[in-house]
C-alpha positions as CSV (number, residue, x, y, z in Angstrom):
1,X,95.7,76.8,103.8
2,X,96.4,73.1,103.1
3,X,100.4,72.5,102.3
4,X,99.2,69.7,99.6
5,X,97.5,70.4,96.7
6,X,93.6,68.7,96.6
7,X,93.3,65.3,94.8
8,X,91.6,66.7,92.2
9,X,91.1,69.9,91.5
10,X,87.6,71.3,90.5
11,X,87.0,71.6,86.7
12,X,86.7,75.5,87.1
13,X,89.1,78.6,86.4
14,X,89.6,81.9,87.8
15,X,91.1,85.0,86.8
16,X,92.7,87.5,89.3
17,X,92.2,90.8,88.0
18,X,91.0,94.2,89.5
19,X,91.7,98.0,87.9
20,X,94.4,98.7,90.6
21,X,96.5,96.8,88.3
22,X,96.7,99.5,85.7
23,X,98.6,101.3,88.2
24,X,102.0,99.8,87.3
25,X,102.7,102.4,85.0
26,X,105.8,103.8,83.4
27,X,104.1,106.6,81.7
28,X,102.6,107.5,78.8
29,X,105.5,107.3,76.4
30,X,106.8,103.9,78.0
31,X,105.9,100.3,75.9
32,X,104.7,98.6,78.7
33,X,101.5,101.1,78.5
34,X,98.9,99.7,80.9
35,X,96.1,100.3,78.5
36,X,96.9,97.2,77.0
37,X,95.4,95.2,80.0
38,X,92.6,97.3,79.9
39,X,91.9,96.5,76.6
40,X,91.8,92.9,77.0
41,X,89.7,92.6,80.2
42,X,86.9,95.1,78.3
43,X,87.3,92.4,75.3
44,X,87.3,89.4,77.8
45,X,84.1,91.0,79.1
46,X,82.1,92.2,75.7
47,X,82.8,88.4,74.4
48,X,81.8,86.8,77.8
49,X,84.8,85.0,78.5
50,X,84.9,87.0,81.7
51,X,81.9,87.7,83.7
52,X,78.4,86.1,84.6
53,X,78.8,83.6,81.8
54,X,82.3,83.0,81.8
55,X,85.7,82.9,84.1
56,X,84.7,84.3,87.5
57,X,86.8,87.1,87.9
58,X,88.7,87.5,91.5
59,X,90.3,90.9,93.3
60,X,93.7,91.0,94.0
61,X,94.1,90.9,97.7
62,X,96.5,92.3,100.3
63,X,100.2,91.3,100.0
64,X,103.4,92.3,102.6
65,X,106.9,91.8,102.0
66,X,106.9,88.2,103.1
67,X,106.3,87.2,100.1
68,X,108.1,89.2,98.1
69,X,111.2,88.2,100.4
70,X,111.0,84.9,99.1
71,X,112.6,85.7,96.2
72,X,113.5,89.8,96.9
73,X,116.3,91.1,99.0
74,X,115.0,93.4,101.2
75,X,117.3,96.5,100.6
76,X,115.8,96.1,97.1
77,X,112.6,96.3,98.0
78,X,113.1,99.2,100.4
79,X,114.8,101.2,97.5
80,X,111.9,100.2,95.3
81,X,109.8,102.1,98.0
82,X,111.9,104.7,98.6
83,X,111.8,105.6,95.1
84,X,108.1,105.0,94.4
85,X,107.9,108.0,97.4
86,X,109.8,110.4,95.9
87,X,110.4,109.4,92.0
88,X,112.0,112.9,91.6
89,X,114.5,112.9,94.0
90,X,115.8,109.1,92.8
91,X,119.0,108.7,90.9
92,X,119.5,105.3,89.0
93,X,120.1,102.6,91.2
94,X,119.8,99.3,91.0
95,X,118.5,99.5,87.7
96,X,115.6,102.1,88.6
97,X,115.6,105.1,86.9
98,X,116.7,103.6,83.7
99,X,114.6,104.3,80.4
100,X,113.5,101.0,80.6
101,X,112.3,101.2,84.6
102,X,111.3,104.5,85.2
103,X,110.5,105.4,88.5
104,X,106.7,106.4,89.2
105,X,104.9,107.3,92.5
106,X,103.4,104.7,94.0
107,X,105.6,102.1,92.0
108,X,106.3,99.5,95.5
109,X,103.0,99.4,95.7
110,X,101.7,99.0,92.2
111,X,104.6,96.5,91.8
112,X,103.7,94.4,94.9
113,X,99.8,94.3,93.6
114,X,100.7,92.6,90.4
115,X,103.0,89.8,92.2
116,X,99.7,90.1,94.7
117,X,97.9,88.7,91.8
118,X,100.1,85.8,90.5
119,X,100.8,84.3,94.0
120,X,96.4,84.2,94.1
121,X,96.1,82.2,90.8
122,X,98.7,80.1,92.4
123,X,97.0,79.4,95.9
124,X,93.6,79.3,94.0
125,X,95.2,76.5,92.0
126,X,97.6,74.7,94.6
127,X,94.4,74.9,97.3
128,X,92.3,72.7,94.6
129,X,89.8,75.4,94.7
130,X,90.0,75.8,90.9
131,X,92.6,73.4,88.5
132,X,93.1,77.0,86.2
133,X,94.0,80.1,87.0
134,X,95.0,83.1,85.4
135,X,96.9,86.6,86.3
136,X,97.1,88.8,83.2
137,X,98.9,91.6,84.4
138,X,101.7,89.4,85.4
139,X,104.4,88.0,83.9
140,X,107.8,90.4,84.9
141,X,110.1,87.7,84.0
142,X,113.3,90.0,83.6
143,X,113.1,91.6,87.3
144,X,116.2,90.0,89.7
145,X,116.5,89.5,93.3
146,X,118.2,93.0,93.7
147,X,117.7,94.4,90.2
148,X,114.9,96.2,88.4
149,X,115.6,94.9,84.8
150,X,113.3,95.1,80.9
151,X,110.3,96.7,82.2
152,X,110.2,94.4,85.4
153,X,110.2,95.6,88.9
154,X,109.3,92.6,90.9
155,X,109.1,89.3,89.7
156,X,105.3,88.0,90.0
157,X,105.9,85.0,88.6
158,X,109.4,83.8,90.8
159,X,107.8,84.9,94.2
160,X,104.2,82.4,92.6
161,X,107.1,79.4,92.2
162,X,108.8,79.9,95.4
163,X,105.4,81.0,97.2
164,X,104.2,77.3,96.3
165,X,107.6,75.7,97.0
166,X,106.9,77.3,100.4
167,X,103.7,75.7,100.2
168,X,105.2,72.3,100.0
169,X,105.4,71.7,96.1
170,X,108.0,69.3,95.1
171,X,108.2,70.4,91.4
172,X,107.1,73.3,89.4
173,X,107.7,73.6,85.9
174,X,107.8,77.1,84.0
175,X,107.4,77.6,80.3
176,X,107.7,81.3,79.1
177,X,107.0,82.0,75.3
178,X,107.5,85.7,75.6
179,X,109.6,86.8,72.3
180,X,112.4,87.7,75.0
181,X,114.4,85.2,77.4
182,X,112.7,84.5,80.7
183,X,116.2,85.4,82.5
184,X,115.1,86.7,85.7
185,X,113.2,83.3,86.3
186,X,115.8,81.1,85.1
187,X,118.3,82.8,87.1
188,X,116.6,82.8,90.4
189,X,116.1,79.1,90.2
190,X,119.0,78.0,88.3
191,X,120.6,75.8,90.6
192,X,117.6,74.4,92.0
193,X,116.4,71.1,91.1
194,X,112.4,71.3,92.0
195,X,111.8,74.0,88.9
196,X,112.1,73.6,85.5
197,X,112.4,76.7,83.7
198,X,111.9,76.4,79.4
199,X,112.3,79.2,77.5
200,X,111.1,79.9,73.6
201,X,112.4,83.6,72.4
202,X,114.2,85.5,69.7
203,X,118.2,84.5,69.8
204,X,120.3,86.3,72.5
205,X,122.7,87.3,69.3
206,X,119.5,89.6,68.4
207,X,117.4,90.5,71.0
208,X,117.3,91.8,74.8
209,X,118.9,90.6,77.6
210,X,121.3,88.6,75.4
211,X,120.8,85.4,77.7
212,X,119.1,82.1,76.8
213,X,121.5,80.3,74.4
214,X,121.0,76.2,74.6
215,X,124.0,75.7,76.7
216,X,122.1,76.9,79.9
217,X,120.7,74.1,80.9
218,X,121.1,74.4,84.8
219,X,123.3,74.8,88.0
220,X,125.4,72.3,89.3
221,X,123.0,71.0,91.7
222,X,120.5,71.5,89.1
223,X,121.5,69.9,85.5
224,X,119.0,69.9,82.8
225,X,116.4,72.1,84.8
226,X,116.8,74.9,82.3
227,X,116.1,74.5,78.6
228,X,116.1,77.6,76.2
229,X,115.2,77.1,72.7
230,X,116.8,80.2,70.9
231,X,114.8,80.8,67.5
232,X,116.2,82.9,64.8
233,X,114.6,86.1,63.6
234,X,111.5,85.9,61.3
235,X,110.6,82.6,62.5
236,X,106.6,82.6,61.9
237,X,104.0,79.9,63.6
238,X,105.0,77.1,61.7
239,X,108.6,76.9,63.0
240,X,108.0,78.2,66.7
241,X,105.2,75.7,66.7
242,X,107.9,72.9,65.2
243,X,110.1,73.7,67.6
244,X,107.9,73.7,70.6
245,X,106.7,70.6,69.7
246,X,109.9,69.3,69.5
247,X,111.2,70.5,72.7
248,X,108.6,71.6,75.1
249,X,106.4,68.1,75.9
250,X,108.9,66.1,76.4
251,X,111.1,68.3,78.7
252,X,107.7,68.6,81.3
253,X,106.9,65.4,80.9
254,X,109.8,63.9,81.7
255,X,110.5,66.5,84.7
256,X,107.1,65.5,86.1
257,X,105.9,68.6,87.5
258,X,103.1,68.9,89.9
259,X,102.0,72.4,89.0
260,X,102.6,73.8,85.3
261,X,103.5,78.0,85.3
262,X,103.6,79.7,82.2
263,X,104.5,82.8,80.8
264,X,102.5,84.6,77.7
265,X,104.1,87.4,76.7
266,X,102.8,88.4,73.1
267,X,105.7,90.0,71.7
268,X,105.8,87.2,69.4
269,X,103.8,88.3,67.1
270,X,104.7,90.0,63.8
271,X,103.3,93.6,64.5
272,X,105.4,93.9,67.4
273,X,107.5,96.9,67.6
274,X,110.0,95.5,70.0
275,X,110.8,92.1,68.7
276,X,111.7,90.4,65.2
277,X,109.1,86.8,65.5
278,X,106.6,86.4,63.1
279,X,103.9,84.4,64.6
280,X,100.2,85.6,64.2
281,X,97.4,85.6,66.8
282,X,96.0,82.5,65.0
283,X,99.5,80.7,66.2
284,X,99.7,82.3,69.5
285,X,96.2,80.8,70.0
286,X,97.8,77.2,69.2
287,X,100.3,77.6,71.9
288,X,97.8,78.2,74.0
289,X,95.7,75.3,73.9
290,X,98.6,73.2,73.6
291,X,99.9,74.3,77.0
292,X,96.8,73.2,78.5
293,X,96.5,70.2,77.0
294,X,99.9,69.8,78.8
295,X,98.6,70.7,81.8
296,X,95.5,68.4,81.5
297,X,98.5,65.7,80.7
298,X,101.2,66.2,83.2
299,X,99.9,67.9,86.2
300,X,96.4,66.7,85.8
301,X,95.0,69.7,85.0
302,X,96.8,72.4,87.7
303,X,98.1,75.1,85.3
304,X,98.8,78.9,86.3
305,X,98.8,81.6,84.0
306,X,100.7,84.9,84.0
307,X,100.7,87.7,81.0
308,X,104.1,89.1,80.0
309,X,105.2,91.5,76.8
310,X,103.2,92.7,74.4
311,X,103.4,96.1,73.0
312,X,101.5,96.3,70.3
313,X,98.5,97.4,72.8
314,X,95.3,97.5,71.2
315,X,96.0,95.6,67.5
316,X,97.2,92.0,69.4
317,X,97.2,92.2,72.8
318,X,93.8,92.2,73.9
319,X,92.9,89.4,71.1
320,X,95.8,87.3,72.4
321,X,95.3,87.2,75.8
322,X,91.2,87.3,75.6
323,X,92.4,84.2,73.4
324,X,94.3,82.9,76.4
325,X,91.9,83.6,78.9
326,X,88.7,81.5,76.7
327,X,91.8,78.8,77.1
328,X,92.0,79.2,80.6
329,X,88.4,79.5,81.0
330,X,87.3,76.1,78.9
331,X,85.0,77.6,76.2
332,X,87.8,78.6,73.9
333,X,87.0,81.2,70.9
334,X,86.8,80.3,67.4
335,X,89.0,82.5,65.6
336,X,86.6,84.0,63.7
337,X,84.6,85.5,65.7
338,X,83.9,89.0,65.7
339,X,84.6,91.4,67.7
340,X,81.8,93.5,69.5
341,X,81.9,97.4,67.8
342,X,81.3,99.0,71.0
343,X,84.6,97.7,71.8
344,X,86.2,98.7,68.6
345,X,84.8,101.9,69.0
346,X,86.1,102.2,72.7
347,X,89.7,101.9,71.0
348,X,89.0,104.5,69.0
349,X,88.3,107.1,71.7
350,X,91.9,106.0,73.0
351,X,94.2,105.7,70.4
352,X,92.5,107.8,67.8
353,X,91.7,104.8,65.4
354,X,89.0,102.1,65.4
355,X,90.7,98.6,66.9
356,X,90.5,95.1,64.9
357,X,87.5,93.5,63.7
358,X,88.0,89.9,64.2
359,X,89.8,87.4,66.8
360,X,92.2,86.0,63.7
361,X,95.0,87.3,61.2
362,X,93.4,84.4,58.7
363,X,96.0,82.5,59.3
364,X,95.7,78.2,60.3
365,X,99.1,77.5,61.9
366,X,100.3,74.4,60.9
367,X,103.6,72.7,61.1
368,X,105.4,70.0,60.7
369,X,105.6,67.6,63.2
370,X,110.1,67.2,64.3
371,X,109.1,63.2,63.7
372,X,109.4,63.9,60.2
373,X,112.8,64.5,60.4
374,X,115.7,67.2,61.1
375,X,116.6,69.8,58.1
376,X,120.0,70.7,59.1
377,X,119.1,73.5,56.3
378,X,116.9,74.9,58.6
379,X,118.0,77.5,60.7
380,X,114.8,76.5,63.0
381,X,115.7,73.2,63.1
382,X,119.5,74.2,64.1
383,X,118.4,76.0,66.8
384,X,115.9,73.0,67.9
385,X,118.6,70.6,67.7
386,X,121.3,72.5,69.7
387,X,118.6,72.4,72.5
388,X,118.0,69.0,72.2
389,X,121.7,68.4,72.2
390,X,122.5,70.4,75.4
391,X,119.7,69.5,77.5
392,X,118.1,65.9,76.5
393,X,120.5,64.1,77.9
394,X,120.5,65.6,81.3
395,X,117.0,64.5,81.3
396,X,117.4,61.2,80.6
397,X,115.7,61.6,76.6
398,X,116.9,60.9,73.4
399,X,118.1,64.4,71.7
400,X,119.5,62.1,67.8
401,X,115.8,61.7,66.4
């Protein structure tokens, strides 16, 4: 494969999906159920933003531990595989075994099939063969180099960056809106300046892992490459949106990227059992297509998609990302559109009740734009301005206004 991206990238979009995904299971009484991906590819298919009609869908292919050693130690991954061959006999170590990372059989393997997937939509995107591309059952932000960590084995969505570092990228930039810190990106990239890592999630004070306050804004051989915008509890679409706004677009675009990464965990939202955010699928949606209209801005276009959290599995997930995957796709949904019965009915045969009726909570997310002013009575607008504070500067921008 070429090592530079194509001069312009086809107006087209994949997503890299096949059922050996649902494999990375914890169990049945675990949050990160893999019915949840289910879910949303059978929605993504009954409203034909997958399929014949819509994004091309594309199996995950064959992976080894090259890739995974671009961002894994290798006695990691052989205890991931040791333990993944005997789950019984494995006694916590390096943070398998936990309540939070069980071990299961097969778990190397279904592990290295999701990062499989993310390092795909990032050839199929760096290659030029399509400008968008999306891999839904990724997004394990929290995973380390040596350590399993929040539901995250392997991290997809590192080993996509570094894979296309490998490739010759001279800047990637990553923006995670999962409702928890994006630490396990962050920190493998901290102290190198070709990523940008930007973070929007509950305060560290509140939620897990307790990272991603405004003063960690990069390495020392790295200044201002990582931004964290820390938002108090019960903030709703209005001020996440405010405060991406604020933050986000400016940070990429004056970073420059050449490839845009993001993260979409869903754990944002206010039915969430996991997470204290307030934002409804109507807002989620917003973020969306304002991430590609970054991407369409910054990196003309070239914009990878992972998955992430999301544990209310059958009331948001599936409408989030089906949302997010119309986005990737081009033919975005209008929010009112309902949803297909046999598919409602389907979530009824596995969770015992009937799933929602429409793609929307009724809600139009508006906000107000941070050119109208800072409300230092805002506990949003706080938060917004101790980011702008930390990291602005580093990046040459003005953080007063």
């Amino acid at each position: 494969m070429s090592g530079t991206p194509a001069a312009q990238a086809r107006d087209d979009a994949c997503v890299v999906f096949d059922d050996s995904l649902t494999e990375y299971d914890f169990g049945p009484a675990h949050p990160m159920n893999p019915t949840r991906i289910d879910l949303t590819m059978r929605l993504a298919r009954a409203l034909g933003v997958v399929g014949d009609s819509g994004l091309r869908q594309v199996a995950v292919p064959a992976i080894d531990d090259a890739a995974l050693l671009l961002v894994h130690q290798k006695d990691y991954i052989d205890c991931v595989r040791r333990a993944g061959d005997d789950p019984a006999a494995h006694e916590l170590s390096r943070g398998l075994g936990s309540d939070d990372n069980p071990t299961f059989l097969g778990m190397h393997e279904a592990g290295a099939r999701v990062v499989a997937a993310s390092v795909e939509a990032a050839r199929a995107v760096w290659s030029g063969e399509v400008s968008r591309a999306a891999s839904p059952a990724g997004g394990l932000h929290h995973a380390m180099p040596g350590l399993a960590s929040g539901f995250c084995v392997y991290n997809d969505i590192a080993v996509a960056i570094a894979w296309l570092l490998d490739q010759g990228a001279q800047r990637v930039a990553y923006v995670d809106v999962d409702v928890h810190h994006g630490d396990g990106v962050q920190e493998i990239f901290y102290d190198d300046p070709r990523v940008l890592t930007v973070s929007l999630h509950e305060t560290p004070q509140t939620l897990f892992p307790g990272t991603g306050n405004p003063t960690e804004t990069g390495g020392p051989g790295a200044p201002g490459t990582a931004v964290n915008v820390a938002l108090p509890p019960g903030t709703g679409d209005a001020g996440w949106l405010r405060a991406y706004h604020a933050v986000v677009p400016l940070a990429v675009r004056a970073f420059g990227p050449q490839v845009l990464v993001t993260q979409h965990g869903c754990d944002s939202h206010r039915d969430d059992p996991l997470a204290h955010l307030m934002l409804s699928v109507d807002g989620q949606r917003a973020s969306y297509l304002a991430l590609r209209d970054l991407a369409v801005e910054v990196t003309g276009g070239r914009w990878v998609v992972a998955g992430g959290g999301g544990y209310a599995i059958a009331d948001v997930v599936p409408r989030a990302w089906t949302h997010l995957l119309a986005v990737v796709g081009g033919r975005p949904l209008d929010p009112s559109t309902t949803i297909p019965a046999q598919w409602r009915e389907h979530v009824r045969t596995v969770i015992g009740r009937p799933g929602p009726d429409r793609m929307t909570d009724g809600v139009e997310p508006d906000f107000v734009d941070w050119s109208h002013g800072y409300d230092p009575d805002s506990a949003v607008d706080r938060s917004v301005q101790a980011t702008r504070n930390a990291v602005f500067p580093l990046l040459g921008l003005d953080h007063r206004h």
